[in-house]
Every structure is written in structure tokens, then in C-alpha cells.
C-alpha positions as CSV (number, residue, x, y, z in Angstrom):
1,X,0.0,0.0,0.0
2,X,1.4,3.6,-0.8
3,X,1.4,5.9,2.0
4,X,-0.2,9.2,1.6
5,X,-1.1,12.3,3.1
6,X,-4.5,11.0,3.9
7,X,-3.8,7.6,5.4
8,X,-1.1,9.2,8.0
9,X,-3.8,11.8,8.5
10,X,-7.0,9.0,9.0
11,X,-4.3,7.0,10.8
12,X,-2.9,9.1,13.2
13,X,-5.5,11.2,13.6
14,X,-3.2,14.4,12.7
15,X,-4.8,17.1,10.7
16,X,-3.4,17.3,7.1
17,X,-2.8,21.3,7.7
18,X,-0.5,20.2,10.5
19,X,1.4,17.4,8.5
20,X,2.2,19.7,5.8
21,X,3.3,22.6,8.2
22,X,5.3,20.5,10.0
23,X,6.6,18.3,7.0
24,X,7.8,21.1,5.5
25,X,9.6,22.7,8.3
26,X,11.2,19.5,8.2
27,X,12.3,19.5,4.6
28,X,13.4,23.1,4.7
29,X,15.3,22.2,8.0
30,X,17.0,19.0,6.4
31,X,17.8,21.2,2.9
32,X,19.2,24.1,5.0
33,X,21.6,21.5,6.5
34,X,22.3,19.9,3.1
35,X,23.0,23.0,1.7
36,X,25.1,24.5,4.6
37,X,27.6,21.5,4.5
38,X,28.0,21.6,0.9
39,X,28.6,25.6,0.9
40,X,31.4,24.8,4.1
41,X,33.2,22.1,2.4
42,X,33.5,25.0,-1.0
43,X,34.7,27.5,1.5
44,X,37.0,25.3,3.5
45,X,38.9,23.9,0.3
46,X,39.4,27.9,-0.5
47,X,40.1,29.0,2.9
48,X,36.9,31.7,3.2
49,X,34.1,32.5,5.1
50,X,31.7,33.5,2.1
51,X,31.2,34.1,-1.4
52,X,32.3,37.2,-1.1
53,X,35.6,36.5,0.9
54,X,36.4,34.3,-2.1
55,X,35.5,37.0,-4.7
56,X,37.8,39.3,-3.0
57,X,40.5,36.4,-3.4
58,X,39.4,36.2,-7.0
59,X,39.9,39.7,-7.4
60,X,43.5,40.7,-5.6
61,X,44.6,37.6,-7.8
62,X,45.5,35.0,-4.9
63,X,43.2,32.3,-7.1
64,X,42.9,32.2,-10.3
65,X,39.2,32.0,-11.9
66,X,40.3,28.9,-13.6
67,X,40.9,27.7,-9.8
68,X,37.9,29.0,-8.4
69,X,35.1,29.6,-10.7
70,X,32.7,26.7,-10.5
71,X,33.2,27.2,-6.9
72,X,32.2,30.6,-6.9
73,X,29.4,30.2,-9.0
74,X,28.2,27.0,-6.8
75,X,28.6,29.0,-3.9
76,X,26.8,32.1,-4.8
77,X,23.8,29.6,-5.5
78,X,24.1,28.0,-2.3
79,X,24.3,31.2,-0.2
80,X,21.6,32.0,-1.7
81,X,19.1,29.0,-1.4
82,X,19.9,29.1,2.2
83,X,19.0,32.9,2.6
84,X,15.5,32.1,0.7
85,X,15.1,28.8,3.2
86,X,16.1,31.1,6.4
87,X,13.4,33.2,5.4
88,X,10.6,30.3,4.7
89,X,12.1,28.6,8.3
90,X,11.5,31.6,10.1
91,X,8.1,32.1,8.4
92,X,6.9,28.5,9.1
93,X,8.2,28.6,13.1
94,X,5.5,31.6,13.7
């Protein structure tokens, strides 16, 4: 049998509003954390703090864009994906 929002719902007696709030606190919570790690282990292998700590390196020519820009790119996309999940966190915990 597939499980679906309405059999944990009839089953557990839990009211589908408050599965979905609280299942997607729980995505958003377990993306934030995948996301974080994979932004730390970018900034670690370059030595940084943030994006723009490794744009600034870019830019006084201690890397080389060849050496850093998939990095940078990846990490600009990352930083921002958790800024927008931050905000839909904190939105979903009022």
C-alpha cells in the first residue's frame, strides 16, 4: 500500500494542515543542512568565510578564476538558497 497524506492523516489522527506545516519545516530544516555542509566544504577547500571572501581572493589575484570559478558560481547559489530557506524557516516557526 502507498502511503499518503490521507492515510497518516486517517491514521494518526493528525490534521493534514498540521502534517504539511510540519513536514515542510522538516524539509526546509533537512535542505538548510544539506545545503550548509556543501557551501562549508566549498569555502574550507578555499580557505573563506563566504562568497564574497572568495570573490575578493578572485579579485586581488590570490586564485585564479580557472581555480575558483565553478566554486564561486556553486557558492553564490548555495548562499543563496539558504538565505531564501532562512526566510521560509522563520516564516513557518510563527
Amino acid at each position: 500500500m502507498t502511503l499518503t497524506l490521507e492515510r497518516v492523516e486517517k491514521e494518526l489522527n493528525i490534521p493534514r494542515e498540521q502534517l504539511l506545516r510540519d513536514g515542510m519545516k522538516r524539509y526546509l530544516e533537512f535542505e538548510l543542512r544539506r545545503v550548509e555542509i556543501d557551501a562549508a566544504g566549498i569555502m574550507q577547500r578555499h580557505h573563506v568565510k563566504s562568497f564574497e571572501d572568495l570573490w575578493h581572493k578572485l579579485e586581488s589575484g590570490k586564485v585564479s578564476e580557472e581555480e575558483c570559478f565553478d566554486d564561486l558560481t556553486r557558492l553564490e547559489y548555495l548562499e543563496t538558497r539558504a538565505e531564501k530557506m532562512m526566510r521560509l524557516l522563520e516564516e513557518a516557526r510563527r
